[in-house]
C-alpha positions as CSV (number, residue, x, y, z in Angstrom):
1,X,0.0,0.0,0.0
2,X,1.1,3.6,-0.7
3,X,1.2,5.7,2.1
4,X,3.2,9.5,2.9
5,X,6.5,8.9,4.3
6,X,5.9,11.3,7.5
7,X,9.6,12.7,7.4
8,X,10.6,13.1,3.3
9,X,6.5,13.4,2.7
10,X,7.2,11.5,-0.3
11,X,5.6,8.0,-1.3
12,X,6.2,5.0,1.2
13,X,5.2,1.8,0.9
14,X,3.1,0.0,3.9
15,X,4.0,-4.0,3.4
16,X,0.3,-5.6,3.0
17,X,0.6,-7.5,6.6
18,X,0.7,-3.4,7.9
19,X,4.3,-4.3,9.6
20,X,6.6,-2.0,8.3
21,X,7.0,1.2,6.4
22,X,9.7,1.6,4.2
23,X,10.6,5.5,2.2
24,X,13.2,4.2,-0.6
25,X,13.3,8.2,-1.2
26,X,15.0,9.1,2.4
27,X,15.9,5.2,3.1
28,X,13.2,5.4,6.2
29,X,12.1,1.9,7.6
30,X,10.2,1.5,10.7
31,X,7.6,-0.5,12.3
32,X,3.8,0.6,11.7
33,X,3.5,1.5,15.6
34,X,6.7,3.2,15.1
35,X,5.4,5.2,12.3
36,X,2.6,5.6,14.1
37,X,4.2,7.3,17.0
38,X,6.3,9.5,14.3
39,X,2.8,10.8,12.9
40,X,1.5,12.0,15.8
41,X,4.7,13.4,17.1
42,X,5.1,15.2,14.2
43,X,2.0,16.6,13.8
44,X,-0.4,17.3,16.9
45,X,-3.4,17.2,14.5
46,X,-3.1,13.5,14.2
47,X,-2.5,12.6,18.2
48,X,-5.8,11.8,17.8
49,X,-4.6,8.5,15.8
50,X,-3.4,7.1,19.3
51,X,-6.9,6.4,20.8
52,X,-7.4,4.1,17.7
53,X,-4.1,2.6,17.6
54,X,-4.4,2.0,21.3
55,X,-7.7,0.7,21.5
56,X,-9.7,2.8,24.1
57,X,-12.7,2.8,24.6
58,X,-15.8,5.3,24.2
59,X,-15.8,7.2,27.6
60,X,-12.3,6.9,28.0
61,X,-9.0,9.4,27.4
62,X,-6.1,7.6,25.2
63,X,-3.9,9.9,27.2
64,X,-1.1,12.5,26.2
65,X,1.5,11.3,23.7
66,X,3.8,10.8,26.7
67,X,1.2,8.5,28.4
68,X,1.1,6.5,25.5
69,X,5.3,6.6,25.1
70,X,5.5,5.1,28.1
71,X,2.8,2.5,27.6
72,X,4.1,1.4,24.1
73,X,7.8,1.4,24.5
């Protein structure tokens, strides 16, 4: 699948098991939770993409993006 690398912004490619993300533009290659992460970092309009990826539930706060660091790593 074609995705935006998050830190060239050119195309990536997301393998089709959503494990990795590999940039062959800036040579990036990361985990999808890593890339995940790196989104949301980047870009604070897309933190949002942690309550998903984290699985809470309706009625309850996915936390800050250092919450969910500490959590994940």
């Amino acid at each position: 699948m074609k995705i935006k690398c998050p830190k060239c912004k050119e195309t990536a490619e997301l393998t089709s098991d959503f494990s990795l993300v590999r940039c062959h533009s800036c040579h990036l290659e990361l985990s999808y939770g890593e890339y995940v992460k790196f989104v949301a970092h980047a870009d604070a309009t897309y933190s949002d993409i942690l309550g998903d990826y984290t699985g809470s539930t309706e009625g309850e706060s996915a936390g800050t993006l250092d919450d969910w660091d500490k959590d994940s790593g």
